[in-house]
C-alpha atoms as a printed R data frame, in Angstrom:
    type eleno elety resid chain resno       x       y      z
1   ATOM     1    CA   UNK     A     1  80.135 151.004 63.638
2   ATOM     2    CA   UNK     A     2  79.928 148.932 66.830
3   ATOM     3    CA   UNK     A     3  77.339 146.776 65.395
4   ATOM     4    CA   UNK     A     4  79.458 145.713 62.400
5   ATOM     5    CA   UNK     A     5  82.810 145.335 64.876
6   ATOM     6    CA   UNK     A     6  80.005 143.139 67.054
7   ATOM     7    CA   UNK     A     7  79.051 141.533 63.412
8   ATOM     8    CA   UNK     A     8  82.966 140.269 62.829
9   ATOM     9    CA   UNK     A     9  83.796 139.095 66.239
10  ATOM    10    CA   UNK     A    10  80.364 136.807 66.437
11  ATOM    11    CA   UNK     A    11  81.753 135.749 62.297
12  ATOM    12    CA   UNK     A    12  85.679 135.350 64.025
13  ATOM    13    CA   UNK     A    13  84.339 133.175 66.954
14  ATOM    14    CA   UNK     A    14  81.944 131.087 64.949
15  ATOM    15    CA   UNK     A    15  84.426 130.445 61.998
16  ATOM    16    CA   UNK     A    16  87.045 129.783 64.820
17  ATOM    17    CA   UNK     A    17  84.386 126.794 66.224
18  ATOM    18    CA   UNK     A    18  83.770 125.495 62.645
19  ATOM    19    CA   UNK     A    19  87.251 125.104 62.350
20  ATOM    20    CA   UNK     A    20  87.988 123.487 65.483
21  ATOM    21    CA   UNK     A    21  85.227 121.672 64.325
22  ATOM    22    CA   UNK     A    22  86.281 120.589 61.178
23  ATOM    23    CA   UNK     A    23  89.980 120.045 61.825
24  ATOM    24    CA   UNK     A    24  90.842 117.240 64.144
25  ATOM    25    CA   UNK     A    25  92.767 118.992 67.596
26  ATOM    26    CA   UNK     A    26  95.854 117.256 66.693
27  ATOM    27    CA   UNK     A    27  96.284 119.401 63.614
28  ATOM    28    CA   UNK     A    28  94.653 122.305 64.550
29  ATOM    29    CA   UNK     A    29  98.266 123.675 65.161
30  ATOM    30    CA   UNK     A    30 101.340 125.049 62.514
31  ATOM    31    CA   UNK     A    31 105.153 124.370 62.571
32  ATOM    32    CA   UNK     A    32 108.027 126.017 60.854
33  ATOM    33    CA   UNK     A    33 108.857 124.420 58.230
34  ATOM    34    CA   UNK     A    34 112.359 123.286 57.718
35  ATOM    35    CA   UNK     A    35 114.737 125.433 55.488
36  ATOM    36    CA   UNK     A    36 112.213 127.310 54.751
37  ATOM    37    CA   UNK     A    37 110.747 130.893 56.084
38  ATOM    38    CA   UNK     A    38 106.981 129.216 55.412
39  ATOM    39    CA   UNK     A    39 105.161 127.311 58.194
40  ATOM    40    CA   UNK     A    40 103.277 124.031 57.998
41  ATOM    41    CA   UNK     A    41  99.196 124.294 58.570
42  ATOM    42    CA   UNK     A    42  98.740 120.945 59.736
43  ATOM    43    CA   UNK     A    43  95.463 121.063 59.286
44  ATOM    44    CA   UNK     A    44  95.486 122.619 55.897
45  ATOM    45    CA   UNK     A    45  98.198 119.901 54.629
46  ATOM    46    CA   UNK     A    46  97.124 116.888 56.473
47  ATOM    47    CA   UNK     A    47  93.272 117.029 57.271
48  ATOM    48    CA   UNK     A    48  91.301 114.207 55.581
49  ATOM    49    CA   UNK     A    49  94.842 111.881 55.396
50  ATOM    50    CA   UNK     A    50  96.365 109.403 56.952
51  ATOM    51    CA   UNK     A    51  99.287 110.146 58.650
52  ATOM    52    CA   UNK     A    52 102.899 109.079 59.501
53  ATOM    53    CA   UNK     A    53 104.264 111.257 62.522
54  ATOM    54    CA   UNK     A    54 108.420 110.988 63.124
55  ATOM    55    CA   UNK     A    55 110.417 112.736 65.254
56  ATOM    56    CA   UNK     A    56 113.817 112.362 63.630
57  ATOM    57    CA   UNK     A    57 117.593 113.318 64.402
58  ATOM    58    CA   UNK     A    58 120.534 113.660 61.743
59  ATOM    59    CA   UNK     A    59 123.269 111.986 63.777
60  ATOM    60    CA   UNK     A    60 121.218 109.222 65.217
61  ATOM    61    CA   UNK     A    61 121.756 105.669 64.447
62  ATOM    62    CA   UNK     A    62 118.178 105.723 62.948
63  ATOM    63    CA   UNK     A    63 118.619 108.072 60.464
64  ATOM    64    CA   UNK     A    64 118.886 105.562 57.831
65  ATOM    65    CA   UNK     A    65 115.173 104.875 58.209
66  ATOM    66    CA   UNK     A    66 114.710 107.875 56.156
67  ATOM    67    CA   UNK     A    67 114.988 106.221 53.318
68  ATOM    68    CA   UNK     A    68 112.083 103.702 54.156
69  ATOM    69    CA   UNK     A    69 110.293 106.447 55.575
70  ATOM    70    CA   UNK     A    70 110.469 108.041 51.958
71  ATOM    71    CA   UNK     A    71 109.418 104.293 50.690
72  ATOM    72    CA   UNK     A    72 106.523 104.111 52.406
73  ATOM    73    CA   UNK     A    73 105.755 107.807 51.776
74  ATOM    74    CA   UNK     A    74 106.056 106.944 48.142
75  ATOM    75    CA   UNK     A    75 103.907 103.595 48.171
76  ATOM    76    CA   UNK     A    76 101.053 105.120 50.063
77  ATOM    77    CA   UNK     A    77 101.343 108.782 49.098
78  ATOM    78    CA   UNK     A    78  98.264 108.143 45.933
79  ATOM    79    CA   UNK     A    79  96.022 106.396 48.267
80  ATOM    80    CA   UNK     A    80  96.194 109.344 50.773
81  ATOM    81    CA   UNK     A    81  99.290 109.070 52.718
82  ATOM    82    CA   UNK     A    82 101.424 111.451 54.335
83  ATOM    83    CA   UNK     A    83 104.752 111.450 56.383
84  ATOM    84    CA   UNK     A    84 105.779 114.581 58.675
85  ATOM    85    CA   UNK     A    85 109.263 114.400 59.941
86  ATOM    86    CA   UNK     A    86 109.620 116.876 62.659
87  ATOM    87    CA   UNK     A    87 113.243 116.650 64.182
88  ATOM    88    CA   UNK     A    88 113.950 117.603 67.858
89  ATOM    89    CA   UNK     A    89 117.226 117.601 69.948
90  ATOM    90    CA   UNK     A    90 115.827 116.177 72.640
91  ATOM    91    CA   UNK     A    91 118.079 112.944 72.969
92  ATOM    92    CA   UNK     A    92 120.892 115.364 71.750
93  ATOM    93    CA   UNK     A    93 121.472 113.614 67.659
94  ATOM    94    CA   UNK     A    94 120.215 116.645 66.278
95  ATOM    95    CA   UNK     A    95 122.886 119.603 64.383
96  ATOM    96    CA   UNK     A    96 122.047 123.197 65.878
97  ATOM    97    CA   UNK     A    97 122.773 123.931 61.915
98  ATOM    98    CA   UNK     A    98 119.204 123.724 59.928
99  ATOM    99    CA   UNK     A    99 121.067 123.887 57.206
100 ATOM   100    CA   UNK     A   100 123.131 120.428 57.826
101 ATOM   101    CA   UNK     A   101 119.809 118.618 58.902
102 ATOM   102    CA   UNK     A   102 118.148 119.553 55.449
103 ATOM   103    CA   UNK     A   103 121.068 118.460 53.830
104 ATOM   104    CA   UNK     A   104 121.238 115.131 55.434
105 ATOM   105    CA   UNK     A   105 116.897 115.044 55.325
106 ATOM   106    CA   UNK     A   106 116.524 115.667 51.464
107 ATOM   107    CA   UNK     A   107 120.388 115.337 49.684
108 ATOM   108    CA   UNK     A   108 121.661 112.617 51.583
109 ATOM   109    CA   UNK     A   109 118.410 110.831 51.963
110 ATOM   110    CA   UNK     A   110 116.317 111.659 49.367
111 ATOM   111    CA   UNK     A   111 113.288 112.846 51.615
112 ATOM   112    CA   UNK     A   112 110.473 114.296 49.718
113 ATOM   113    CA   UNK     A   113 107.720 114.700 52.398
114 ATOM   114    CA   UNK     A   114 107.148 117.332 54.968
115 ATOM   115    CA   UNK     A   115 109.644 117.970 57.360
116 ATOM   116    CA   UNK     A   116 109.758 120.619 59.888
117 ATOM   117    CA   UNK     A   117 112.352 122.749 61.690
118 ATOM   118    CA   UNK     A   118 113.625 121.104 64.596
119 ATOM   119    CA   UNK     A   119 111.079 121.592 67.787
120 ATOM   120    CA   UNK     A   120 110.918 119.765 70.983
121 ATOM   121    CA   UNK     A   121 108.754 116.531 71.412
122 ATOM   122    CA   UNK     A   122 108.413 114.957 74.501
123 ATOM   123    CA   UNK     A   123 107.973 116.951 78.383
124 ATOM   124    CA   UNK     A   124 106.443 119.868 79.032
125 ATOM   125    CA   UNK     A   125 108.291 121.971 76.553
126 ATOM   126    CA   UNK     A   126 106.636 119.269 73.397
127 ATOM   127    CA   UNK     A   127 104.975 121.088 70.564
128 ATOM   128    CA   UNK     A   128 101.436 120.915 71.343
129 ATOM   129    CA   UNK     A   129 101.043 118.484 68.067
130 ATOM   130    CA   UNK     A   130 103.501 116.062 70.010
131 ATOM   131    CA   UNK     A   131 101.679 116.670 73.577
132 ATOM   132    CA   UNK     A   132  98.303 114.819 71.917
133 ATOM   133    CA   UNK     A   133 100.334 112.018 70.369
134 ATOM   134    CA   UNK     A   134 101.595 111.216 73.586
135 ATOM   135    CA   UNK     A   135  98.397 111.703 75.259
136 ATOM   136    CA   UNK     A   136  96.292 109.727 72.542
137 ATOM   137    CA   UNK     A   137  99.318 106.680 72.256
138 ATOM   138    CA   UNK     A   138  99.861 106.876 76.028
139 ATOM   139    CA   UNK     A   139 103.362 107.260 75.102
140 ATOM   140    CA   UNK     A   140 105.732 109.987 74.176
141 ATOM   141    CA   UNK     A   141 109.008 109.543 72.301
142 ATOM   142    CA   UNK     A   142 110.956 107.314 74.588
143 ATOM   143    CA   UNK     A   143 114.253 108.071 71.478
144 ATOM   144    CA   UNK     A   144 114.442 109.410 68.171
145 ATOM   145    CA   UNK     A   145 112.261 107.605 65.228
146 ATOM   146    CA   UNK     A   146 109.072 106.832 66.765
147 ATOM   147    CA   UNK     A   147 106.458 106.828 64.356
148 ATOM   148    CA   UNK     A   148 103.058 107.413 65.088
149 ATOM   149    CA   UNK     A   149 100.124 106.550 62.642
150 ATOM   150    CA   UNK     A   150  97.229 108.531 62.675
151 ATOM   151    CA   UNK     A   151  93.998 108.040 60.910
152 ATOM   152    CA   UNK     A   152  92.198 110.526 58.382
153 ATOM   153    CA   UNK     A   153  90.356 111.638 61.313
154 ATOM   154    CA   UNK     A   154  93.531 112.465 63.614
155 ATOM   155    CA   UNK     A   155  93.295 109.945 66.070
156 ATOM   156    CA   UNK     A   156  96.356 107.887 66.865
157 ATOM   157    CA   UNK     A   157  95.820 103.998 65.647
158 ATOM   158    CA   UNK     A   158  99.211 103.267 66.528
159 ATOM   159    CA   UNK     A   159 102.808 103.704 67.288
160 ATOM   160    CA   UNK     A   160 106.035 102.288 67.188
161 ATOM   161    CA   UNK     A   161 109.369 102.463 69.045
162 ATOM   162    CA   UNK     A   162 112.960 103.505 67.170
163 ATOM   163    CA   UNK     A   163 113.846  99.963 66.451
164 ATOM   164    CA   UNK     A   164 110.855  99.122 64.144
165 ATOM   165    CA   UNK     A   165 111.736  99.959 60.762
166 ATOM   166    CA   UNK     A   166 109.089 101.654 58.094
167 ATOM   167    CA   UNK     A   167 108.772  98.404 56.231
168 ATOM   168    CA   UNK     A   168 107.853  96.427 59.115
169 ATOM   169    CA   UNK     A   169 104.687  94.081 58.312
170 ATOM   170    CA   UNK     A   170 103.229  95.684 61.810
171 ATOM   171    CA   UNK     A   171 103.287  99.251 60.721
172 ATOM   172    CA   UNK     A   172 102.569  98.563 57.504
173 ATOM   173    CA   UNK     A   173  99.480  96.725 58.423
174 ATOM   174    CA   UNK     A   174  98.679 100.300 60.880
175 ATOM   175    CA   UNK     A   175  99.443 102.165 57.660
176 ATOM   176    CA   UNK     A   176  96.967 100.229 55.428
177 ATOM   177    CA   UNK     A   177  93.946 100.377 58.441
178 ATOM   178    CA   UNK     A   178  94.523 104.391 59.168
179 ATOM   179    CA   UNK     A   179  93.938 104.575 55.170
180 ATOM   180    CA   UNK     A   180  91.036 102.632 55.474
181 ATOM   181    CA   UNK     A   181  89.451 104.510 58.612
């Protein structure tokens, strides 16, 4: 009996390592997803894609943005794009009703990709996805709608303040070389 117990943790540990191996650290984490009792494997969804990281608030003056995020979702999506919205109250523009932020996320907007449940994203309290896009950019979310582009294999090819919108020529052009990468 202790042999095969001995036999499972040596399987546990080296399946663990492939993993971490085989998913970059960035998504080697899960969030909850929003409205929903389900979580997001980030490395499950998103390994092997480019990605478009956003931390988001419904009240913001931002919010619009949204909708281009969900353009540029849409343009991208069949050459291997994905957007994760992840909103966060840090800067205060974000409902303490889940409810109201997936209304204004997918009725009022329209959004179609992933979005999770509201989680912090800057300081020490940051979801540990957020913690390596700060460390990686060398920035963390300085106000709500930075958008960080990450290549298929999770490394952080740039990133952009609130004020640059999703159709920008710049983050376009990050877009098109994280696809490429």
């Amino acid at each position: 009996m202790k042999a095969v117990l001995l036999a499972i943790a040596l399987w546990a540990v080296a399946g663990s390592a492939a993993y971490a191996e085989s998913c970059p650290a960035l998504l080697q984490h899960e969030l909850p997803a929003l409205r929903s009792n389900q979580t997001l494997d980030l490395c499950e969804r998103f390994k092997g894609k480019a990605l478009v990281v956003v931390n988001t608030a419904s009240h913001c003056g931002f919010a619009p943005q949204f909708e281009g995020l969900e353009a540029l979702y849409q343009r991208y999506r069949g050459q291997g794009l994905e957007v994760l919205g992840v909103p966060s109250d840090d800067f205060f523009q974000e409902s303490d009703d889940p409810e109201e932020t997936a209304k204004v996320c997918y009725v009022n907007y329209g959004v179609t990709f992933a979005m999770a449940a509201t989680q912090p994203v800057r300081g020490s309290d940051a979801t540990p996805m957020f913690r390596e896009l700060a460390e990686q950019a060398g920035q963390a979310p300085r106000w709500n709608f930075y958008k960080y582009v990450v290549d298929r294999h999770g490394k952080v090819v740039a990133y952009f303040p609130s004020k640059v919108k999703p159709d920008d020529p710049a983050l376009l052009a990050a877009v098109e070389q994280a696809l490429r990468d």
